[in-house]
Structures are given as structure tokens and as C-alpha cells.
C-alpha positions as CSV (number, residue, x, y, z in Angstrom):
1,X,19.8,-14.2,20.7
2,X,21.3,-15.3,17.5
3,X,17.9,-16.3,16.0
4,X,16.3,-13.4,17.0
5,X,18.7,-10.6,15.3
6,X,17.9,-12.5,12.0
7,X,14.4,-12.3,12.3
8,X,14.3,-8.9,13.7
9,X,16.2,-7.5,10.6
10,X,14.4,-10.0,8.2
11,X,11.2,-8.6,9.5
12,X,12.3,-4.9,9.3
13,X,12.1,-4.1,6.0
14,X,8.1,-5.7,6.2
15,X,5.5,-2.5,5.6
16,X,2.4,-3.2,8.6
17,X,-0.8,-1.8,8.6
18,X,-4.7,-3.0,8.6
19,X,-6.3,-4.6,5.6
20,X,-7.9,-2.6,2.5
21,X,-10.8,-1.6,3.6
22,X,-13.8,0.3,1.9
23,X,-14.9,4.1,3.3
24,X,-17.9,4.6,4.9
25,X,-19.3,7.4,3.4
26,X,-18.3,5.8,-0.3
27,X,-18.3,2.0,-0.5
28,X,-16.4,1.9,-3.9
29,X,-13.6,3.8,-2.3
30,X,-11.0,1.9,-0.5
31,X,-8.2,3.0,1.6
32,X,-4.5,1.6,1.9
33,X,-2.0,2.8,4.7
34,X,1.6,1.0,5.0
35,X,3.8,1.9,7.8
36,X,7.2,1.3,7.6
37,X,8.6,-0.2,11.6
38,X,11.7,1.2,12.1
39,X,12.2,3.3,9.0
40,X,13.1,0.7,6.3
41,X,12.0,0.4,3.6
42,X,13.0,3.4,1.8
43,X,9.8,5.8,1.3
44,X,9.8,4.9,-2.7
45,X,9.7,1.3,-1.8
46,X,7.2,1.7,0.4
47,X,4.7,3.7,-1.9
48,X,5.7,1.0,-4.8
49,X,4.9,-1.8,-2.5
50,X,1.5,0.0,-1.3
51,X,0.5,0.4,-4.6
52,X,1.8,-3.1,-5.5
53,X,-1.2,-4.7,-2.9
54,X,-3.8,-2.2,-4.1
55,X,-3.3,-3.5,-7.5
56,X,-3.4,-7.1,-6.9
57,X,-6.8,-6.2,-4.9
58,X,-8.4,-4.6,-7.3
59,X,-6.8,-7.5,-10.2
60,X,-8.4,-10.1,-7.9
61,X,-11.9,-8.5,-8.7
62,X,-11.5,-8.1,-12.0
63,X,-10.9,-4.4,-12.6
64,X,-8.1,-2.0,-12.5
65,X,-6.6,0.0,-10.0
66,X,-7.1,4.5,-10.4
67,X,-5.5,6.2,-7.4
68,X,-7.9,9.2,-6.2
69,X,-5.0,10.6,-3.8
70,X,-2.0,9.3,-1.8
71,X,-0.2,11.0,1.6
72,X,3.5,10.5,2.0
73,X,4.9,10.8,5.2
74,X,8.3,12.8,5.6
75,X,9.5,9.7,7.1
76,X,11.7,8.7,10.5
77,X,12.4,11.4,13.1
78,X,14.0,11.6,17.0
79,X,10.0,11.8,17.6
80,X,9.5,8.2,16.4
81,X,7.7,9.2,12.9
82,X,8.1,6.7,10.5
83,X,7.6,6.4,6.5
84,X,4.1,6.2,6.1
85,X,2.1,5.9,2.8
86,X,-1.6,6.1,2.3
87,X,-3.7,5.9,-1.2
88,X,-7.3,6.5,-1.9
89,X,-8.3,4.2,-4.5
90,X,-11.2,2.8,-7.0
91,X,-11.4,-0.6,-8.9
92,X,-12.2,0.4,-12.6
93,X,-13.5,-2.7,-14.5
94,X,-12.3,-1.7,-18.0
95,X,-14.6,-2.4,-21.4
96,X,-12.8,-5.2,-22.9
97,X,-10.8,-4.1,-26.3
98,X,-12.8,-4.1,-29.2
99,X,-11.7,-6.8,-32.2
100,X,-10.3,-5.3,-34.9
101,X,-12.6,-7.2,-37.5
């Protein structure tokens, strides 16, 4: 019981959900939804964190991150609700800066 209070706390404030994964109807689209178990993080952590992994993503291939839209939950209720974030994103590759001669 000891060891398993320390994980469960430790593993609390960890955001879940599926991987990035493209829309159907628009392959350069992705999608990102974070869950928060039990209500921790807070909902700005969450959204930062979110936002955090979509940005490494789109870094990995080169390109920028450009949020199309984002759903915030209102967060934990007595119905079991939990802070939820979701963002609709693009990867921008960005022209390289000109040289100033």
C-alpha cells in the first residue's frame, strides 16, 4: 500500500489520451485531446502541456505549429467530468529568413 499511494499521486497529475492523429476528411489537419484523471492538472496546465506535444510534433517534421480551434472543458464535476482540452491543428513549414546581404 505504501508504494502504490506514491505512484497513484505521481501518476495523477499525467494528461492521457490517444496519439495525434490526422482527420479524415482533411489529412493536414491533426487533432489533440488531453484528459486530465482525476482533475489535476489545473485546466491552464493542461492546455500548455497539450499544446506543448502538438508543437514538438509538428517541430519533429520540420514545420511550425498554427492552432485552427481548441475546446476547453469546464473541468471536474459530482458527474465525473474532468478537465479536458482538445486543439485542431496544422504544421506550417515556414520560408526560411531571407539574408540580409
Amino acid at each position: 500500500m505504501r508504494l502504490t499511494l506514491p505512484l497513484l499521486l505521481a501518476l495523477a497529475g499525467c494528461a492521457t489520451g490517444p496519439a495525434i492523429t490526422p482527420m479524415a476528411t482533411a489529412p493536414d489537419v491533426f487533432v489533440i485531446a488531453r484528459e486530465s484523471p482525476g482533475g489535476f492538472p489545473p485546466i491552464d496546465k493542461l492546455k500548455a502541456n497539450t499544446l506543448d506535444e502538438a508543437r514538438r510534433f509538428c517541430a519533429a517534421h520540420q514545420a511550425a505549429l498554427e492552432v485552427i480551434d481548441s475546446q476547453v472543458s469546464s473541468g471536474w464535476n459530482m458527474t465525473g467530468n474532468t478537465p479536458r482540452f482538445q486543439a485542431r491543428f496544422r504544421c506550417v513549414v515556414r520560408p526560411a529568413e531571407a539574408s540580409l546581404g
